[in-house]
N, C-alpha and C positions, 0 to 999 in steps of 0.2 A: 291379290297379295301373294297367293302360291305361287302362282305362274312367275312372277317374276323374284320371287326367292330361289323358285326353281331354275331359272334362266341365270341367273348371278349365282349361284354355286357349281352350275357343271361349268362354267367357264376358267373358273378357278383350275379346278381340277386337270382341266384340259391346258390352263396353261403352267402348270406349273406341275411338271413329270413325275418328282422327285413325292408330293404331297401324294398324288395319287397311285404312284407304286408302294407307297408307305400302308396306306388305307386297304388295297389290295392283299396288301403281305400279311399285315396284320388282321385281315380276316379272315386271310384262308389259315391262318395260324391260329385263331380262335375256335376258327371250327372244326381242327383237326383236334385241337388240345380235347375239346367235346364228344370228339369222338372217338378217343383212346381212354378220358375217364368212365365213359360210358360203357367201352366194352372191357376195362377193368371193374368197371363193379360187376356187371351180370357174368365176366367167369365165375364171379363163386356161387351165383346161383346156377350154372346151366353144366355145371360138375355133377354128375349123377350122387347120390347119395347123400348124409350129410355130412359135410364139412368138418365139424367141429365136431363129431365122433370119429369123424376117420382120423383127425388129428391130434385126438387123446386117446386113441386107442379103445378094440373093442372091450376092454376090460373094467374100462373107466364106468365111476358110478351113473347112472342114471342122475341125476341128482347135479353132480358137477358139469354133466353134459348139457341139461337143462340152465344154469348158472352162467355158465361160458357163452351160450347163446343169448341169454340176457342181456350180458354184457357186450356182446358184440352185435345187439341190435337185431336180430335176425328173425327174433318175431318177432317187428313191425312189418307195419304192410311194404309191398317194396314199392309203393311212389316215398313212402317216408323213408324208407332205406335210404334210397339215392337222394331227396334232400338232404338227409344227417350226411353221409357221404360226400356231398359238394361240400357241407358245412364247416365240413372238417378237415376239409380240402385248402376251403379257402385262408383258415387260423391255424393251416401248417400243422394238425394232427391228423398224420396217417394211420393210427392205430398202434394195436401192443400187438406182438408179437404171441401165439400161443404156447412158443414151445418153451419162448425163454422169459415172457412177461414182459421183455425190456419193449419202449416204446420203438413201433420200425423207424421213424425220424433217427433214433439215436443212433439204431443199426446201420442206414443208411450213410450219415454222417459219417461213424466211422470207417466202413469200407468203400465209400463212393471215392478217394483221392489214392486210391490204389488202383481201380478200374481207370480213370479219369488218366493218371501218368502213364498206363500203357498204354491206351488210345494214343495218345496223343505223341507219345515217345515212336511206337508205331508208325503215324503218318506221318512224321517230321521226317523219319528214317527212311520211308516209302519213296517221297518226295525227293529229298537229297540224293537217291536214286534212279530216281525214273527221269526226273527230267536232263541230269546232266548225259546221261546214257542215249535218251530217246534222241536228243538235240546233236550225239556226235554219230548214232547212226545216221538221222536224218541228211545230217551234212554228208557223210561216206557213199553213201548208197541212192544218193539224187542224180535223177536221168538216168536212172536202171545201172551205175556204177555198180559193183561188185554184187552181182547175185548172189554168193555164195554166204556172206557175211550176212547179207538177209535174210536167206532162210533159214541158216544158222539162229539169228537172232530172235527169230521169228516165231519157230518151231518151239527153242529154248522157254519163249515167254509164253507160248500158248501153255507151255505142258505145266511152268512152274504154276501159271493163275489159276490152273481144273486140281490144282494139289488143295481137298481144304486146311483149313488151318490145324485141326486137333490131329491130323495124321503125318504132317508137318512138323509140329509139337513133339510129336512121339519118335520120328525120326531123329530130330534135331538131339532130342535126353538121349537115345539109344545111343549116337556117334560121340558127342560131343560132352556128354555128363557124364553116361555109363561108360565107355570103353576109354576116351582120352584123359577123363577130369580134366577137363580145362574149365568147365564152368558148373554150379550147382545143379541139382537134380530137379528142387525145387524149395520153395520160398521166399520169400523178398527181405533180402539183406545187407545188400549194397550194387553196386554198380553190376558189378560179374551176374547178379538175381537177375538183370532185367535183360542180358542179350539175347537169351533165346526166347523168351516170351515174346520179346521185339522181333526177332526177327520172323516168327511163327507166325506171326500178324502181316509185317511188311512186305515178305518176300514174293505173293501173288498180288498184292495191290500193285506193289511196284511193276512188276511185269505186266500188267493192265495201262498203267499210266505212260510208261515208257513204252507201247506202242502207239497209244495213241499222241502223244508229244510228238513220235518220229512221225505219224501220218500227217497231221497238222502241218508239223514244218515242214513236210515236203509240198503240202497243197499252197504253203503262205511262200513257197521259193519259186513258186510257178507264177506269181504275181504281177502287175507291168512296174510296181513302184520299187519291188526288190531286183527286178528287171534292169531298171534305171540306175536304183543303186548301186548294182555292179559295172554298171557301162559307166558311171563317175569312174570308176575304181577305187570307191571306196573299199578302206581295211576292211578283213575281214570280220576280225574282231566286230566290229560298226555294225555291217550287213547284218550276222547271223545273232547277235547280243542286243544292238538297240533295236533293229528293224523287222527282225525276222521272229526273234523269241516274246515279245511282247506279245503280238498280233497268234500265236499260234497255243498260247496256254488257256486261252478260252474254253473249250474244249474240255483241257488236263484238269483245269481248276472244277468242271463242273462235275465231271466223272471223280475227281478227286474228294471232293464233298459229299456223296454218292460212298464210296469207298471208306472215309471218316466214317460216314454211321455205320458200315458193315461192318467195324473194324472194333465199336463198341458192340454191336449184338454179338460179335466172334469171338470178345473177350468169355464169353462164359462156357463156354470149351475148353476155350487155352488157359484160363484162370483153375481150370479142373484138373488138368493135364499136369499143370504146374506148382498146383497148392498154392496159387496165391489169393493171399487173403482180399480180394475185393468182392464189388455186388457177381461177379461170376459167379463164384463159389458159392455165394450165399443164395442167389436165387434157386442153383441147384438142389442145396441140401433144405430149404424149405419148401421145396416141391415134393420132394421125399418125406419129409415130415407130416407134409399136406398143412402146413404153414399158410395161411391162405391171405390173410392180411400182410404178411410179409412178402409174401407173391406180388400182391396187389402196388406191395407200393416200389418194390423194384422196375417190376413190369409198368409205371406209370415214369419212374425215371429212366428209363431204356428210352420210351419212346417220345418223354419229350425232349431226351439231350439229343435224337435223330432230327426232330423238328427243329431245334437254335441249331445243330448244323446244315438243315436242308435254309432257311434262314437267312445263316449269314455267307451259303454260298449265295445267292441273288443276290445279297447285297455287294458281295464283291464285285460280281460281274458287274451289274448295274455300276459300281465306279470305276471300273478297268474300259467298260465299253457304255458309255453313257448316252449312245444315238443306239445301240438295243433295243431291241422289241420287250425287252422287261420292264422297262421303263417308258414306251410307249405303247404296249400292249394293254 
């Protein structure tokens, strides 16, 4: 009866791509979630000294210090630690905050849709960038056409992508806050709050993605069916917008996703840089506090909002290019 339950479930799988890139995705995404809350809980034990003295300060009673650790579980043994831990994982309590009381769910809640609109304000901005730029070098500069404009272009986007983002940040307030007021020094207050955070984020992805768009499209013009295309004479528009750019974002999309998470871990730099109120800022100043549970539950949304964007890049691809090896691998 194994044998042939076994025999009738891998053929399932085998025929139908979609079920078992599903099963695939969703394993290796369970076992990374495992092993991000795993190595958030043991940073607070593998922190030298203790935690929850360093984080009431040497001054604090005896007494309170023994109380705070009560409550925050820490003499039990640590196999019961990490069950209470999953426990409280699983009914959506991250713990309270030591410095403020407040529960970090509540902290998070509040500052996670401030991080969350620069991300994403960021790679929309990156995006609308890189590809319209990559796509009319690639056209310009196809069949070794205008070297000059190449290495110009080139040269341009290595040096902006090696800029990081918080010396970038600093630049940007120096020219454009400090000396022109054109835009805020920092804060989030309206429309004017978010260019230079945006742009402090965007301006090295984009330079990353807009080479690789132009490298793409040059290797997708070198094709026999874009070959073909042009000997119809078909428009141009046609050639390089239906034929050409579809087939060549593969690539863009997957370094772009790639780029999304870097752009969230980058926010807590530039969220410093800029005093804005999201989990940037706060992961910092509860690091300094020695905030440890508030640590904990930042650094557990860092990296699982990096895993829904590593995620739902495959699954894009998977529907942009559905004879892929993502989906038959």
């Amino acid at each position: 009866m194994t044998t042939t339950a076994t025999s009738v479930s891998a053929p399932v799988l085998t025929t139908h791509p979609w079920l078992g890139f599903a099963v695939r995705r969703l394993g290796r995404l369970v076992g990374s979630v495992l092993i991000l809350v795993s190595a958030a809980f043991l940073m607070i034990h593998l922190i030298p000294g203790d935690p929850v003295r360093g984080a009431l300060g040497p001054a604090a009673a005896q007494s309170l210090v023994d109380a705070q650790r009560a409550s925050l579980g820490l003499d039990d043994p640590l196999w019961q630690q990490y069950l209470n831990f999953l426990h409280h994982l699983v009914t959506g309590n991250l713990g309270t905050s030591i410095t403020t009381g407040l529960p970090v769910s509540d902290v998070i809640r509040d500052r996670l849709p401030a991080t969350v609109e620069l991300a994403v304000a960021a790679f929309v901005v990156a995006v609308l960038i890189a590809v319209p730029l990559g796509l009319a070098m690639g056209v310009l500069t196809r069949g070794g056409r205008r070297p000059r404009a190449e290495l110009g272009f080139t040269s341009t986007a290595v040096v902006l992508a090696a800029i990081p983002e918080f010396l970038l940040a600093v630049g940007l307030v120096y020219v454009f806050a400090v000396t022109l007021h054109w835009f805020p020094v920092a804060g989030r207050g309206g429309v004017a709050s978010y260019v230079l955070p945006v742009l402090s984020l965007a301006v090295g992805p984009a330079a990353v993605l807009a080479r690789i768009c132009r490298v793409e499209l040059l290797a997708v013009l070198q094709t026999d069916y874009l070959r073909t295309a042009r000997a119809k004479r078909l428009p141009a528009p046609a050639i390089y917008l239906r034929h050409a750019l579809p087939n060549a974002v593969t690539a863009t999309i997957t370094l772009g996703g790639l780029l999304l998470g870097g752009m969230v871990a980058g926010t807590v730099l530039v969220e410093n840089v800029f005093g804005w109120p999201g989990l940037g800022s706060t992961i910092v100043s509860s690091i300094i506090a020695k905030d440890y549970p508030l640590v904990q539950g930042v650094v557990l949304v860092y990296g699982v909002g990096v895993l829904l964007v590593n995620l739902a890049v495959d699954v894009t691809l998977a529907l942009l290019d559905p004879r892929s090896t993502i989906r038959e691998s």
